[in-house]
N, C-alpha and C positions, 0 to 999 in steps of 0.2 A: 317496721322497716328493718333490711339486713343492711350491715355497711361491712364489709369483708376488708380485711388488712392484712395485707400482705404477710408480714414482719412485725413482731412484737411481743409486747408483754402484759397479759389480761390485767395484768396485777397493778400495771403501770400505768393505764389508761387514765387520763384527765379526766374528772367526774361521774367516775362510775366506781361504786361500791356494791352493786350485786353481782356474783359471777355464780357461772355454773359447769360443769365438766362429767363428762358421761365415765361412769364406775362398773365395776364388777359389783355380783351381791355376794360375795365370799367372804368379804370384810378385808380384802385387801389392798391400802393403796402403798405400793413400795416402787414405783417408777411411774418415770414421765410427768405430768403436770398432776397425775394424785398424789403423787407425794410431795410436791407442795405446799396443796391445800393440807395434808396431811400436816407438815409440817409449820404452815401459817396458820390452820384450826386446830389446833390438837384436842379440844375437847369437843370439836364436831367429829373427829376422827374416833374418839371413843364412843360415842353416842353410836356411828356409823355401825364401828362394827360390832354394837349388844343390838341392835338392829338386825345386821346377816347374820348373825350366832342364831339368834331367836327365831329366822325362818321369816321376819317381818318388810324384806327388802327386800322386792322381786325384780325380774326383768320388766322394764316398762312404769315402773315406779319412779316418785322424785320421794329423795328425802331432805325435806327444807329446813335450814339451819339459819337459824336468823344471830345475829350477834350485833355487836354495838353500833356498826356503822354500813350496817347492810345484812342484805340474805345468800347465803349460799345455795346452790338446788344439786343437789348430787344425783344425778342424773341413771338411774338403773339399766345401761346398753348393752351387759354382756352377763352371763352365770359367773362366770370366774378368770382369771386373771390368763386361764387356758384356753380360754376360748374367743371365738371372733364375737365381736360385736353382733348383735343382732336388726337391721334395719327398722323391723317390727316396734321393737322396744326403742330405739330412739325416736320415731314418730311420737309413742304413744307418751314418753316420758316429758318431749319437747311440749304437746298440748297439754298435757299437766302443770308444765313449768309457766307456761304464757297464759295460761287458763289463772292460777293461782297470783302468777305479775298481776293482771288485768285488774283482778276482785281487791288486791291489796295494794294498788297505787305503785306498783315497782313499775319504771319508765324506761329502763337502759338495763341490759345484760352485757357482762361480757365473757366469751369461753371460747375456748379452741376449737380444731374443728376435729370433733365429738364422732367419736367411733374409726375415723376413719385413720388414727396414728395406731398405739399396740391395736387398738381395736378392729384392724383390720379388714375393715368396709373402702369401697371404692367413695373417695371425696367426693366426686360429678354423683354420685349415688346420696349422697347424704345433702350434699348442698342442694340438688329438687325438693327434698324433702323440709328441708330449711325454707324455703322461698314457696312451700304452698304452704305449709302452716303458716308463716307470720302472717299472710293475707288475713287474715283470722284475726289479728290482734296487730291495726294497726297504733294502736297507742305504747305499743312495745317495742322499745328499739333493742336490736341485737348488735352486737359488737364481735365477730366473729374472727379471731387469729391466728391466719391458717397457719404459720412458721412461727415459731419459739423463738423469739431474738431479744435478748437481751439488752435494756435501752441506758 
């Protein structure tokens, strides 16, 4: 199931400790909500970019970071920090993300909405793609925050 929220903050959400957020594979996160994660994972953010150094983190890839009180899914939607998101690679990275939720008992996600801010994808374009994939995995809840607001 998708529950779409207006306003808010992934970070701040009431019982949810797995988030995830669509990345370039350049190994760049220095705005918007990756730098964040960048700044609230700092050693998922190393791990990240000897990943895109190495050629090992593509479009359409998840690369999952699990730490003390949840996972992270860094979500591979665009080549580089230059470029638009790619639709293709968010499908393919979102069934990777809910594929591996599924197998490993992760029940609630929560993330912005994925490609379509710097990433520059139409959101009505991304959110179909949201709502045919979850049908696939409904033991998976999404928490999706289309506005960044500060709570």
């Amino acid at each position: 199931m998708v529950t779409y929220i207006e306003h808010g903050n992934i970070f701040k959400l009431k019982e949810i400790s797995n988030y995830a957020h669509g990345c370039n594979c350049a190994g760049a996160m220095g705005k918007g909500i990756a730098l964040q994660f960048k700044e609230k994972f700092p050693k998922m953010y190393i791990e990240y970019k000897r990943l895109c150094k190495e050629g090992l983190f593509s479009v359409g890839d998840v690369y999952t970071y699990n730490y003390d009180n949840g996972t992270v899914f860094n979500l591979g939607t665009q080549i580089s920090w230059k470029t638009k998101a790619d639709i293709n690679a968010v499908e393919s990275s979102l069934i990777k993300m809910l594929s591996y939720a599924h197998e490993n008992n992760i029940f609630k996600i929560a993330l912005p909405k994925i490609g379509a801010g710097l990433g520059g994808l139409n959101w009505d374009d991304v959110k179909f793609v949201i709502d045919k994939i979850t049908r696939d995995y409904p033991n998976v809840d999404l928490f999706v925050v289309e506005n960044y607001k500060e709570i």
